[in-house]
C-alpha positions in Angstrom: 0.0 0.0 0.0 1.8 3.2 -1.5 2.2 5.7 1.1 4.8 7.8 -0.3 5.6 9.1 -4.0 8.6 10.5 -5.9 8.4 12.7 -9.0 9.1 10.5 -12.3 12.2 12.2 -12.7 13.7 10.4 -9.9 12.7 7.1 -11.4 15.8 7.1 -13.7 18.6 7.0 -10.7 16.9 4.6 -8.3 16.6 2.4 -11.2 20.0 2.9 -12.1 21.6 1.7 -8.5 22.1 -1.9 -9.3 19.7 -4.2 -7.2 21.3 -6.3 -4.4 17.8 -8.3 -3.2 18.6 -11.5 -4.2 22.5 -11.9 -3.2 21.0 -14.7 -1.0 22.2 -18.4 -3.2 19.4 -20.1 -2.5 16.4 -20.8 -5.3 13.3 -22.0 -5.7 11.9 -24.2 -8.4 8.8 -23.7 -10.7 5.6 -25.2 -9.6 6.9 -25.1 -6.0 3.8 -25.4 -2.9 2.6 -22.3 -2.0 4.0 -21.6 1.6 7.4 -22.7 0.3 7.1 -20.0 -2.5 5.9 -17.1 0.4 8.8 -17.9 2.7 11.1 -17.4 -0.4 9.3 -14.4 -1.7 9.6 -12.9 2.4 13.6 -14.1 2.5 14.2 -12.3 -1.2 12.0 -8.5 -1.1 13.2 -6.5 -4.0 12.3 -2.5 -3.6 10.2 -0.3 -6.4 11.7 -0.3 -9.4 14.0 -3.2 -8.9 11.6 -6.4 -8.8 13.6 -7.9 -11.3 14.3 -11.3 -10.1 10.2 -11.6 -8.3 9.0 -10.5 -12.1 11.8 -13.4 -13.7 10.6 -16.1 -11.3 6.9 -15.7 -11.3 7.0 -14.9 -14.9 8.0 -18.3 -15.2 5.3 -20.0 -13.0 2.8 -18.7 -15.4 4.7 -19.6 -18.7 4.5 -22.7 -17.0 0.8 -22.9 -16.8 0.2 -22.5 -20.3 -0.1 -18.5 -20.2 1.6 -15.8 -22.8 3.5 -13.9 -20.9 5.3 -10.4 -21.8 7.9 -9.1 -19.6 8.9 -5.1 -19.2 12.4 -4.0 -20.1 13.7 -3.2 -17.1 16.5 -0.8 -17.2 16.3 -0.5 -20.4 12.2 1.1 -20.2 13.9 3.8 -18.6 16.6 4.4 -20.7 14.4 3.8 -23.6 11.5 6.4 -22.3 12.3 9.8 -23.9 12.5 7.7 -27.6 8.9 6.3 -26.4 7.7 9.5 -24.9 8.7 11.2 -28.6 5.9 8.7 -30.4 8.1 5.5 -31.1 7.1 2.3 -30.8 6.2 1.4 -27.1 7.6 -1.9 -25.8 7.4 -3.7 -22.3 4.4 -3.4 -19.7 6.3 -0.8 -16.9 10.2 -1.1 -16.2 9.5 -5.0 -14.6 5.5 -5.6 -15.4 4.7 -8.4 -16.4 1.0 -9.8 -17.8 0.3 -13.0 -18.7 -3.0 -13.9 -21.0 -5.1 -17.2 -20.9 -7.8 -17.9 -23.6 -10.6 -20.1 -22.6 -13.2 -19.7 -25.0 -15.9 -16.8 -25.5 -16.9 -15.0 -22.0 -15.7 -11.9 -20.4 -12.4 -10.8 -19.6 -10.9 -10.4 -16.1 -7.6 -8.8 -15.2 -6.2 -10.0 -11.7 -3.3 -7.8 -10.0 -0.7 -8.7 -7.7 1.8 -6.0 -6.6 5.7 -6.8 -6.4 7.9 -4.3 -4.4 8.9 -4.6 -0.9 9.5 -1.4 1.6 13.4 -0.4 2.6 12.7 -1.6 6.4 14.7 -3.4 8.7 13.0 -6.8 9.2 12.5 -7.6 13.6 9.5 -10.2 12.9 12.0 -12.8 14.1 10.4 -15.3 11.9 13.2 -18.5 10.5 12.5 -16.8 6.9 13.3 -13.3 8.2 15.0 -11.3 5.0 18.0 -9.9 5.5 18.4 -8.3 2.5 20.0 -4.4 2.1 19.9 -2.4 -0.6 19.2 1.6 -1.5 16.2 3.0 -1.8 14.8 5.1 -4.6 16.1 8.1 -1.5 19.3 7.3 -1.3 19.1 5.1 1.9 20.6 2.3 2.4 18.8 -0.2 4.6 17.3 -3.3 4.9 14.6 -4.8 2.9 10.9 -6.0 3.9 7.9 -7.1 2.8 6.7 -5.2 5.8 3.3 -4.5 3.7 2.4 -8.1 2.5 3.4 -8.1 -1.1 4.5 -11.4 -0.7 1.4 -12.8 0.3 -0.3 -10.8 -2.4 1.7 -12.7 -5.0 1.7 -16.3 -3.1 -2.1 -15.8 -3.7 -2.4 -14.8 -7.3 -0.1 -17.6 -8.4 -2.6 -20.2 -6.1 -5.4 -18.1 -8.1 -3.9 -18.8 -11.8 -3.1 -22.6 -10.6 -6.9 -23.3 -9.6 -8.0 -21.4 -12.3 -6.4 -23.5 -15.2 -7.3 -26.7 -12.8 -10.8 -25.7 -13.5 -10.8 -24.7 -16.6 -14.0 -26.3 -17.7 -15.6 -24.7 -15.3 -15.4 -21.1 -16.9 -15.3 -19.4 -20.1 -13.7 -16.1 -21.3 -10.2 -14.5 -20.7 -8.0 -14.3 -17.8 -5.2 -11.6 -17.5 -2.5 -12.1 -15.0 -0.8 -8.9 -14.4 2.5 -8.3 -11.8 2.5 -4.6 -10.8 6.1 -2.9 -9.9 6.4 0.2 -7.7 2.8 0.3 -5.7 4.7 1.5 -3.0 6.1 4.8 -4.5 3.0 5.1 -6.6 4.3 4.5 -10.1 3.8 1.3 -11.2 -0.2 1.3 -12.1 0.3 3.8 -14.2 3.7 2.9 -15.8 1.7 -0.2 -17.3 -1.1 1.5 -18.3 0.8 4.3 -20.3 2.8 0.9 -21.6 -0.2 -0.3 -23.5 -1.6 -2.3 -21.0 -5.3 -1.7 -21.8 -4.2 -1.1 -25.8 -1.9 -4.3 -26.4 -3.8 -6.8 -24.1 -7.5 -8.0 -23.9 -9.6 -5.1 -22.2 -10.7 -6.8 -19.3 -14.4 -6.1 -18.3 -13.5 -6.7 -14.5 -10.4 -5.7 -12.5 -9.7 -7.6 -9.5 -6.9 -7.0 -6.5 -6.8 -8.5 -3.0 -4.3 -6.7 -0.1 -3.9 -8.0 3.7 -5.5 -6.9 6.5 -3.4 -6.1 9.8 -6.1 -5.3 11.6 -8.4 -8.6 10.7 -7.9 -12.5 11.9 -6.9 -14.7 9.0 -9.9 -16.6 7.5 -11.7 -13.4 7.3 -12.5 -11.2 4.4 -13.6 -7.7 3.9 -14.4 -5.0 1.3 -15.9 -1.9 0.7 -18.5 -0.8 -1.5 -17.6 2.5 -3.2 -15.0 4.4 -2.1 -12.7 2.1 -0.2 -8.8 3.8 0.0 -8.3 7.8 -0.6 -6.5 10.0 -2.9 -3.1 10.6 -1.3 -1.4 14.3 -2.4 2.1 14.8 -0.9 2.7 18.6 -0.8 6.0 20.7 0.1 5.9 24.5 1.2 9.2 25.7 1.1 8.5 28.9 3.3 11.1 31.9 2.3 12.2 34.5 5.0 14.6 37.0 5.6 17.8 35.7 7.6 19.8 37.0 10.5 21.7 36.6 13.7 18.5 35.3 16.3 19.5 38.6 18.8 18.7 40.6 16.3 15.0 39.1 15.0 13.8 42.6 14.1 15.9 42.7 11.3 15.3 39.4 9.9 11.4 37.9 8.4 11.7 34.5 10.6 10.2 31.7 8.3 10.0 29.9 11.3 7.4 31.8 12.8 5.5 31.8 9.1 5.8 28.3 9.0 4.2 27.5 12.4 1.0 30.4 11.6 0.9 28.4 8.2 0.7 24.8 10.6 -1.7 26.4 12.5 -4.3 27.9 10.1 -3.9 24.4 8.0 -5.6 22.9 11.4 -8.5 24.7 10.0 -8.7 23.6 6.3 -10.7 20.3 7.3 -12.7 21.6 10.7 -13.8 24.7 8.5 -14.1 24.0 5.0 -15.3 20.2 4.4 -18.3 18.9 4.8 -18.3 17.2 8.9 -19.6 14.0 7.2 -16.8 14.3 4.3 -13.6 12.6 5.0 -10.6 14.5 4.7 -7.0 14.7 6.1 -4.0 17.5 5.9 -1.2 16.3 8.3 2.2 18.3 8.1 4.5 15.1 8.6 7.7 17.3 8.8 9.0 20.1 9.4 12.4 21.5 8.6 14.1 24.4 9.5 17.7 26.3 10.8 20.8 25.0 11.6 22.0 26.6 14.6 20.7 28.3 18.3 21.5 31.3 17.2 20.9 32.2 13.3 17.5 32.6 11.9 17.4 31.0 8.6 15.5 32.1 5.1 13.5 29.3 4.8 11.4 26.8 6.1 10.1 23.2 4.7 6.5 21.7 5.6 6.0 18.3 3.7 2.3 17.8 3.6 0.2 14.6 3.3 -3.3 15.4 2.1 -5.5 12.5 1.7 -9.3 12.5 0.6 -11.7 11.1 -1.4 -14.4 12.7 -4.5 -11.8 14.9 -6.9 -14.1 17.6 -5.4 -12.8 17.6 -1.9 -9.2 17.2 -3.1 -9.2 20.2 -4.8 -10.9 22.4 -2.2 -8.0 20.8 0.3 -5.1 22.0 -2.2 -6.1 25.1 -3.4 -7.1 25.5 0.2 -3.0 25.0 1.0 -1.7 27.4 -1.4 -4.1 30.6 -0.3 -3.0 29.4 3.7 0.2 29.3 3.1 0.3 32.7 0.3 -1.7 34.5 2.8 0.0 34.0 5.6 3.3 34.7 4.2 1.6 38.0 3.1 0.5 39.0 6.6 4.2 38.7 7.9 5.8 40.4 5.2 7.1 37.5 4.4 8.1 36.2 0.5 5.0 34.6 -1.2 6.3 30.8 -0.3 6.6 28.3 -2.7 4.5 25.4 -2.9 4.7 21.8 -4.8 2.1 19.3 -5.4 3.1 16.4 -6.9 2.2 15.5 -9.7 2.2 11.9 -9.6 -0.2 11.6 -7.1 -2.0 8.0 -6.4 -6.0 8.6 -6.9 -8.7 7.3 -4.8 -9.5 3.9 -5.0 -13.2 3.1 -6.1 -14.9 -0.5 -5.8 -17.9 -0.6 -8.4 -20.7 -1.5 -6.1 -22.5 -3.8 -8.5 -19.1 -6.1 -8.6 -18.8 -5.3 -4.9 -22.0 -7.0 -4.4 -21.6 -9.9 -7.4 -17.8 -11.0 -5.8 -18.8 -10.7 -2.5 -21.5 -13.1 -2.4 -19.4 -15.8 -4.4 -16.9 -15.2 -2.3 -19.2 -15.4 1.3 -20.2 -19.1 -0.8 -17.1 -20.5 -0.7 -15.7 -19.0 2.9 -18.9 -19.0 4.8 -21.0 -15.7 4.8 -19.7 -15.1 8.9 -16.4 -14.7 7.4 -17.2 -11.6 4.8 -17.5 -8.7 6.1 -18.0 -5.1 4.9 -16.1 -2.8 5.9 -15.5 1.2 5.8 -13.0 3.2 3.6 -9.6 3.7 5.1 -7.4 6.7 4.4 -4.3 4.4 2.7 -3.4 4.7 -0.6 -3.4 2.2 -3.3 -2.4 2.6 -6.9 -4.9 0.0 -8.2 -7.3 2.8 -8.5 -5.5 3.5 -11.9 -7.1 0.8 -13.4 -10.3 2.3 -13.0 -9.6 5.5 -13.9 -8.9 5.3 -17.7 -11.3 6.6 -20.5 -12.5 2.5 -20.6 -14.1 3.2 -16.8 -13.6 -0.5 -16.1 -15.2 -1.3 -13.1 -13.0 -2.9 -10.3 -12.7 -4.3 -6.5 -9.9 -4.8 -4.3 -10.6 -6.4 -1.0 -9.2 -6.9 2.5 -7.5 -10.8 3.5 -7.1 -10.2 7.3 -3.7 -11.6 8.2 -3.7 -11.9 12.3 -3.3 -15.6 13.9 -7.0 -15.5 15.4 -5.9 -16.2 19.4 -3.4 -13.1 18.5 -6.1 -10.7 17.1 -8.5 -12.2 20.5 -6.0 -10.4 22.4 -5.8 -7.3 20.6 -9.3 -6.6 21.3 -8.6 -6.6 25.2 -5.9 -4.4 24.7 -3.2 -6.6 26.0 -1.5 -7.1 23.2 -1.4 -4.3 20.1 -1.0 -5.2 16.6 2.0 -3.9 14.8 0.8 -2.3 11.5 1.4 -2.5 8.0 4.9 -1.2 7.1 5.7 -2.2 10.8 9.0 -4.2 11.1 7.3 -6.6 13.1 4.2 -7.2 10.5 4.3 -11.3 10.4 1.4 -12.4 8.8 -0.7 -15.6 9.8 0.8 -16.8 6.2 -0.9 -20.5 5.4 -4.1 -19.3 6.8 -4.0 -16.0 5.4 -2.7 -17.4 2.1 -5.4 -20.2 1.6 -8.7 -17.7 2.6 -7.4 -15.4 -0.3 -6.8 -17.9 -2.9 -10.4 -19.5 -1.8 -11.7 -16.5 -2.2 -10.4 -14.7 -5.5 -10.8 -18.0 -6.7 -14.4 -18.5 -6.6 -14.8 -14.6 -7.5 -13.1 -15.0 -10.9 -14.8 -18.0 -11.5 -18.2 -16.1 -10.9 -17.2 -13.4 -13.1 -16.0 -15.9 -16.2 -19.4 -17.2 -17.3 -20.5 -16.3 -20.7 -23.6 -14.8 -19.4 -21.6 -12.1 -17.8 -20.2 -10.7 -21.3 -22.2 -7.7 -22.7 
């Protein structure tokens, strides 16, 4: 679940840093059983941009099941980008994408997603398959590496999907697209595929689909929302400009410092005073930055913004409602008008098309039990999947919760004596066999709802 983004002018250097994720000997064969394959997915994370090696070896699984499989470039999509971006000839599915395509007959088309990339966090699950991989992040860190947000269990379950799928292939009809995403976590990858030709040089699917685990759920359980179910995520930097000086001598000097804390301040009021009280909506100034010594009042100041929401309506009353805060405030100090950057690559709100909401969940309450679906509200995270839905096709789509806590574990949660460490925690350790086995049952009999013949339009 992508809770940070870079500009796409980044995406070029933290490609170029060679990946170290699997300098671990070990391997792993083709056609391997399913909790084998997780503990060497978890033991071997590769970060955004860099899933070479996970896109090789699942790649493989599916060539193995009888798909026709295209790979993405790799390096070379980004060194090949500006000739591509110029109106040559596109090739590849995303830097590492890969999609796979199975023909069965007339019927509907379905895409099913699985993310790749893993987070640049150390690993204390103490689990016997604990990674300890290191390698540099797309910032210039080096640290270790984790599937700290449960990509591996993601793709454990897509590759038990596509195995019962072509085990039962008499019982549907249509056309199943396999797709590996890279880069959710920095927001990227989606859309990388997309503006690759996934939706012009593949079958159109008629139905996305996209499971991700829960950390706040027992395992066995599964749970969705209808409509809006993650937000729009907006990162925003205010570099705040001042006047400096020697900090015994203030009235000589326009503090940004002070601007920068009235800007904080008045932001507390963007939500409380201009969204609807029964409209979501978050601004949270996650940093900070300013000065370098007791005594010296610097010229600027930094504020690095998260802004999440959901409609397109609220998000731009939020942003605009940053930039005349942050101008105006400025103004009343006598301060420089600040500058202020919205990124562009921003990850859009994530929309489950009610009617497939409905259709997927009852196939899937059929096949795990009713008790064990559950519907459940919108969260604030981020996910890039909503990309799929957000083309000029309007395909509708549904991604769903697989909780992931050991049952007895998330019993004690509930009492308090015993918190649950969160996604992109270093201590996230899913429940993985149960976890793994509810969301293969339950894509499973959702895709094989969706490809009947009846279902085509």
């Amino acid at each position: 679940m992508s809770f940070h983004l870079i500009k796409a002018g980044a995406v070029a250097a933290s490609l170029a840093i060679s990946s170290v994720s699997f300098a671990q000997t070990d391997s792993i064969e083709t056609g391997a059983d399913l909790i084998s394959l997780y503990k060497y997915l978890h033991t071997h994370p590769e970060l955004s941009l860099k899933e070479s090696q996970t896109a090789s070896l699942l790649a493989e699984e599916l060539k193995a099941l009888g798909f026709d499989v295209t790979t993405g470039l790799g390096q070379e999509w980004i060194e090949a980008k500006s000739e591509r971006d110029q109106g040559q000839v596109r090739e590849g599915v995303g830097g590492y994408g890969v999609v796979g395509v199975f023909r069965n007959g007339d019927g509907p088309t379905l895409l099913i997603r699985s993310d790749m990339d893993a987070l640049p966090v150390n690993e204390r699950t103490g689990v016997e398959y604990a990674s300890t991989v290191r390698d540099v992040s797309w910032t210039g860190v080096e640290s270790g590496v984790m599937h700290a947000c449960g990509h591996d269990v993601h793709m454990t379950a897509w590759v038990g999907t596509a195995r019962n799928l072509m085990e039962r292939k008499d019982e549907w009809s249509g056309t199943l697209v396999m797709i590996l995403q890279p880069a959710e976590e920095i927001g990227l990858g989606a859309q990388a595929m997309i503006s690759d030709g996934l939706f012009d040089d593949f079958p159109l699917p008629d139905y996305n689909l996209a499971l991700h685990v829960s950390a706040g759920m027992p395992s066995g359980k599964i749970g969705y929302s209808s409509g809006y179910a993650l937000a729009n995520v907006d990162s925003v930097d205010i570099i705040v400009k001042g006047v400096g000086g020697h900090g015994a001598y203030p009235h000589t000097t326009k503090d940004p410092v002070i601007v920068a804390s009235y800007i904080v301040t008045a932001l507390q009021t963007l939500v409380s005073r201009n969204i609807d009280p029964q409209t979501p909506a978050v601004v949270t100034v996650g940093s900070f930055q300013a000065g370098a010594k007791h005594n010296i009042i610097s010229d600027q100041a930094h504020l690095k913004l998260t802004v999440r929401s959901y409609s397109d309506e609220v998000r731009s009353t939020l942003l605009e409602g940053i930039k005349r805060i942050a101008k105006a405030q400025a103004q009343a100090f006598g301060a420089p008008e600040p500058e202020i950057r919205i990124d562009s690559d921003y990850t859009p709100a994530t929309y489950n098309d009610p009617d497939l909401s409905q259709r997927a969940g009852a196939a899937m309450a059929g096949a795990i039990g009713e008790e064990n679906v559950l519907q459940l509200p919108a969260v604030m995270g981020g996910e890039d999947f909503s990309q799929y839905g957000r083309t000029d096709e309007d395909i509708p789509g549904l991604i769903f919760w697989v909780g992931a806590v050991e049952p007895e574990t998330y019993e004690k949660s509930q009492t308090g004596a015993l918190p649950l460490p969160s996604l992109h925690s270093p201590f996230f350790a899913p429940d993985a066999e149960a976890t793994i086995e509810t969301g293969v049952t339950a894509m499973t009999a959702a895709a094989l709802d969706l490809l009947q013949p009846e279902s085509a339009e």
